[in-house]
C-alpha positions in Angstrom: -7.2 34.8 -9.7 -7.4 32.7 -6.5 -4.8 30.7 -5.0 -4.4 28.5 -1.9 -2.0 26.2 -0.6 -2.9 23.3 2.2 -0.7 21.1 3.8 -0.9 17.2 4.4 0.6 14.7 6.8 3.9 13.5 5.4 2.3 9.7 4.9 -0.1 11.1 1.9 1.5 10.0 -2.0 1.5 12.5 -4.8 -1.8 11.5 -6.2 -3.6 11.7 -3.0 -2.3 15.6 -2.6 -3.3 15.8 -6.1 -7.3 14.8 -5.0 -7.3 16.7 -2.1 -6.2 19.7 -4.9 -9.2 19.0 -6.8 -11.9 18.8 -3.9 -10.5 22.0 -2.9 -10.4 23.1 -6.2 -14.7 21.9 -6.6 -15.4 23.6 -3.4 -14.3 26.9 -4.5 -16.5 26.6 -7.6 -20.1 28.0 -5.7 -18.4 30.8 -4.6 -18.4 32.1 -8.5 -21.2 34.6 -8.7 -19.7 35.2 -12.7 -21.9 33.8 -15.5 -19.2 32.8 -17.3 -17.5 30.6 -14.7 -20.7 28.1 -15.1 -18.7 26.2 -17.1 -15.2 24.7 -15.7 -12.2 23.0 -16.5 -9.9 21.3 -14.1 -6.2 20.2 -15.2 -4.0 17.5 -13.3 -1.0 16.1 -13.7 -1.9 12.8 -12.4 -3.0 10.1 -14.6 -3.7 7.8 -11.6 -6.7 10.3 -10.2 -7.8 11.0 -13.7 -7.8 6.5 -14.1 -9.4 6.5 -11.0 -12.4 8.9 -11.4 -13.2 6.9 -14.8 -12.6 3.4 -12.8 -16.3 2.8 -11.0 -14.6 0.0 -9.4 -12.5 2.5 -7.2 -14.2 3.2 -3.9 -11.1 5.3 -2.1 -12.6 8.0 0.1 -11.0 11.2 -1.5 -12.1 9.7 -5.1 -15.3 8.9 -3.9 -15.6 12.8 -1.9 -14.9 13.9 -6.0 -17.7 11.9 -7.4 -20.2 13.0 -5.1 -19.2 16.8 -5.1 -19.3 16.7 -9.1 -22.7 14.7 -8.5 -23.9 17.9 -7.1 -22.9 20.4 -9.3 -25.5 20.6 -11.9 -27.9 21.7 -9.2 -26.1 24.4 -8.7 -26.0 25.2 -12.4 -22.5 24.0 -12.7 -20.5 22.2 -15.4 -16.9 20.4 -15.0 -14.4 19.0 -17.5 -11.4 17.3 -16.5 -8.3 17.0 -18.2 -4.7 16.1 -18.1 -1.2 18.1 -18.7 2.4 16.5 -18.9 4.0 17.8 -15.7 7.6 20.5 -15.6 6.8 21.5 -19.7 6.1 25.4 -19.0 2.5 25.5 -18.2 1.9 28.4 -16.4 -0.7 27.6 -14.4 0.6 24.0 -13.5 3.8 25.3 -12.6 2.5 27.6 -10.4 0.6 25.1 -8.4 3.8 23.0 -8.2 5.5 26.3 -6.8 2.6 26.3 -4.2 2.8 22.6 -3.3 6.1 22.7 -2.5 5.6 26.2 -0.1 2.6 24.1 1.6 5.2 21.0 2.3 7.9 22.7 3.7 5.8 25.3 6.3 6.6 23.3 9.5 3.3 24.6 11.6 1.2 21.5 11.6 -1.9 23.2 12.7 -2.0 24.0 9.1 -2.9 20.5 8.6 -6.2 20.3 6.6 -6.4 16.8 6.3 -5.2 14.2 8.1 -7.1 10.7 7.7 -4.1 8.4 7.3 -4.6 6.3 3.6 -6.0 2.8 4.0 -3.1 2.2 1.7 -0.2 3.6 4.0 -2.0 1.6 7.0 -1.4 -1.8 5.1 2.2 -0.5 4.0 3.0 -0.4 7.4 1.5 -3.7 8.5 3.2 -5.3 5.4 6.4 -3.9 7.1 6.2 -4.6 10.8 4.5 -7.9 10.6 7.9 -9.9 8.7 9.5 -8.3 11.9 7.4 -9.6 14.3 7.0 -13.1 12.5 11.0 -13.5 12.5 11.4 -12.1 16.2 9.4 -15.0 17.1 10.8 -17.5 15.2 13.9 -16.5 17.1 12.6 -16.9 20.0 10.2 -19.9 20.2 11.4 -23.1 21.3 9.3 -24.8 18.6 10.3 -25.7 15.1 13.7 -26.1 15.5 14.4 -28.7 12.9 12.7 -26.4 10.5 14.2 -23.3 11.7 17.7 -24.6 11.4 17.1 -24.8 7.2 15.9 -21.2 7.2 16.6 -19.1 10.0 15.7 -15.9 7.9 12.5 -15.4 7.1 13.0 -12.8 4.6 15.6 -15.4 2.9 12.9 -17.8 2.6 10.5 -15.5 1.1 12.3 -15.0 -1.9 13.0 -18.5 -2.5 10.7 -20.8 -4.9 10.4 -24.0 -3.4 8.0 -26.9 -4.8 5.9 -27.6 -1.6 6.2 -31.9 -1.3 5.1 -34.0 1.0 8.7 -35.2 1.0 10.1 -31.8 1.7 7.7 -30.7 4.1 8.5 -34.3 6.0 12.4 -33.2 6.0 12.4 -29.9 7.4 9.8 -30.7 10.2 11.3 -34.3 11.1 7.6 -35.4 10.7 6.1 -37.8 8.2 7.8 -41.3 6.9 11.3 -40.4 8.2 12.8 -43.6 10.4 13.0 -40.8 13.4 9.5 -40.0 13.2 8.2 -43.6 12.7 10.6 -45.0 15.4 8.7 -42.3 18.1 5.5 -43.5 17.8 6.8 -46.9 17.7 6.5 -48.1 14.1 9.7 -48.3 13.2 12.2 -50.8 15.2 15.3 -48.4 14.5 15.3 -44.6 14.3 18.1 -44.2 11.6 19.0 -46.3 8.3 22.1 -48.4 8.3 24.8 -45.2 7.8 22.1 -42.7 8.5 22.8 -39.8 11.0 21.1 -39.1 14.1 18.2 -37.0 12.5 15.9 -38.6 10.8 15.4 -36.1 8.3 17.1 -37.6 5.1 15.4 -41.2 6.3 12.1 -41.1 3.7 
């Protein structure tokens, strides 16, 4: 029996580890000089890669590094199956490769690394993080917008709120549009506030 354990940057999810298992898995397979082992079977755990190997409209690296080492096989006289196990029920053989996973995870010499190409998907996680940080760090700081800014000075607040995009409201919170204020500045309006109004011309439509 052959075993081997590799270890990942921490950024990689389950079911990329879980391809990376597989190719290294496929490459093992021309090294089999026995008859017998023509014919092979790989079991995962992960109903994502096994979804995503069927799903031709998946283009990810590792899945596409899969296809094309399966592609190759049958010139090499060699035949795969791929099939899927419920994970932590007593398989022997999937348990042991959880044992080994979790060796590979915790050995803290990164030269061990085998593959380290950070996931298109953790790149845009990241951006999707730092760039609502960046947005609101300037909106605290520009000297623009302030009308606007002073109905939602949190952007993440504003996010979450559903809000009917009008013509009216979009005149309120920027003090542009048919508000007395706004009129009264470029000199269409004699007055800048409504009889009672207050001095914002925001409420003035």
């Amino acid at each position: 029996m052959t075993k081997g354990k590799y270890k990942l940057q921490s950024c990689f999810s389950n079911n990329q580890a879980e391809q990376i298992a597989i190719l290294k898995a496929l490459k093992q397979l021309p090294k089999l000089d026995d008859p017998k082992d023509r014919i092979a079977a790989i079991f995962i755990d992960s109903k994502v890669t096994l979804d995503s190997l069927k799903n031709y409209f998946m283009h990810s690296f590792l899945i596409e590094e899969i296809r094309n080492t399966v592609r190759h096989l049958p010139s090499l006289n060699r035949t795969i199956h791929f099939g899927w196990v419920r994970a932590h029920i007593g398989i022997e053989g999937n348990e042991a490769a959880d044992k080994l996973a979790k060796e590979a995870a915790h050995d803290e010499n990164d030269r061990n690394i085998v593959y380290d190409s950070v996931p298109a998907t953790t790149v845009a996680t990241e951006i999707n993080k730092q760039g609502p940080t960046k947005w609101q760090s300037q909106w605290n700081s520009t000297e623009k917008g302030a009308l606007c800014r002073s109905f939602f000075p949190v952007l993440e607040l504003r996010f979450k709120m559903k809000i009917p995009i009008t013509p009216e409201f979009t005149a309120i919170i920027t003090g542009r549009g048919k508000t007395k204020s706004y009129l009264h500045r470029f000199k269409l309006a004699d007055v800048p506030l409504q009889r009672g109004g207050a001095d914002t011309g925001t409420h003035n439509i």
